[in-house]
C-alpha positions in Angstrom: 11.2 4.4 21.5 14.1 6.8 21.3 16.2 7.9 18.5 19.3 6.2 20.2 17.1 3.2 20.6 16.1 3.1 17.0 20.1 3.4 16.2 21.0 0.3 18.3 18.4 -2.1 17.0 19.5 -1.0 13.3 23.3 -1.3 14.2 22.3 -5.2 15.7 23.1 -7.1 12.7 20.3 -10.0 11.2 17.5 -7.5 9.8 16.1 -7.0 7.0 13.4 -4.5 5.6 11.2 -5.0 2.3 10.4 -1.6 0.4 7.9 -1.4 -1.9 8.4 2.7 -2.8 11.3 4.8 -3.6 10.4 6.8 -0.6 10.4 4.0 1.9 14.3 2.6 -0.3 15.2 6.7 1.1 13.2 6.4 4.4 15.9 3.4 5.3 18.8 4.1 3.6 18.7 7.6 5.7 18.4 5.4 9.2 21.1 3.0 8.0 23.3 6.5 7.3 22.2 7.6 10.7 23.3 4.3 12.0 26.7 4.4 10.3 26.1 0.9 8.6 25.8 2.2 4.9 28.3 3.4 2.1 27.4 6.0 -0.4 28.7 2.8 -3.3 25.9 0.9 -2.3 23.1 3.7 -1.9 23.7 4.5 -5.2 23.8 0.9 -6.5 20.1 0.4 -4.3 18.7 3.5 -5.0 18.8 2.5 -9.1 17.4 -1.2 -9.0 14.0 -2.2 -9.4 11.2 -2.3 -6.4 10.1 -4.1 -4.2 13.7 -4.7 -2.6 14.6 -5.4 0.5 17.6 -3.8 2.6 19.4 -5.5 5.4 22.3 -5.8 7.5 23.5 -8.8 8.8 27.1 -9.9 10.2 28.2 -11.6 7.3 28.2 -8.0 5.8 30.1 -5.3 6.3 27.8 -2.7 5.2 23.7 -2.6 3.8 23.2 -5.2 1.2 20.2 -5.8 -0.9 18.1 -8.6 -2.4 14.5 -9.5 -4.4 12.5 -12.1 -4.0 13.2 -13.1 -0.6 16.9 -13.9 -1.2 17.9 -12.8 2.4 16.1 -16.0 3.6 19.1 -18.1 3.1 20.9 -15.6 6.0 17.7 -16.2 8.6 17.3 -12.4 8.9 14.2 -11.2 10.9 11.9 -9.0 9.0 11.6 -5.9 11.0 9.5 -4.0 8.0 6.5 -3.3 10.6 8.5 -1.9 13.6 10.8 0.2 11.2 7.5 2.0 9.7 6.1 2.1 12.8 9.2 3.6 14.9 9.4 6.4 11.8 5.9 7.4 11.9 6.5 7.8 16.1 9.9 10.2 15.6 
C-alpha cells in the first residue's frame, strides 16, 4: 500500500481506530493530520483524556471525534485498528 493509498482510505469517512497507548493516540492523530481530517482543538482535547479511546471519522462529523467504551457503535463505523497498525509498520 502507498502513502496516497493510506490517505484515501483515512479520508473515506465510517472508521474508527481503538488506542490503547499514548503513542498509538499520536501514531493516528499524525495520519488524520496528514489526511487533513483533524483540528489542532480536538488533538488537544484527545490527546488529554483517559486510554483506551478510540478515534474516528465518520460523515456525520466534520473532523476526528473520539469515544470510550465502544460508543462509536451507535454510528456503524468499521474498526480498521488492524490494517491501520499494519499499513504503519509497512511505511
Amino acid at each position: 500500500m502507498t502513502n496516497e493509498q493510506f490517505i484515501e482510505r483515512l479520508q473515506q469517512p465510517n472508521w474508527s481506530v481503538s488506542c490503547k497507548t499514548e503513542q498509538q493516540v499520536d501514531l493516528v492523530l499524525q495520519a488524520c493530520r496528514t489526511a487533513g481530517i483533524s483540528s489542532d482543538k480536538r488533538e488537544e482535547i484527545i490527546k488529554v483524556l483517559r486510554l483506551p479511546i478510540d478515534i474516528g471519522f465518520s460523515k456525520y462529523f466534520d473532523t476526528i471525534e473520539y469515544a470510550h467504551n465502544g460508543a462509536f457503535k451507535f454510528l456503524e463505523l468499521e474498526n480498521i485498528t488492524s490494517w491501520f497498525f499494519d499499513a504503519i509498520k509497512k511505511e
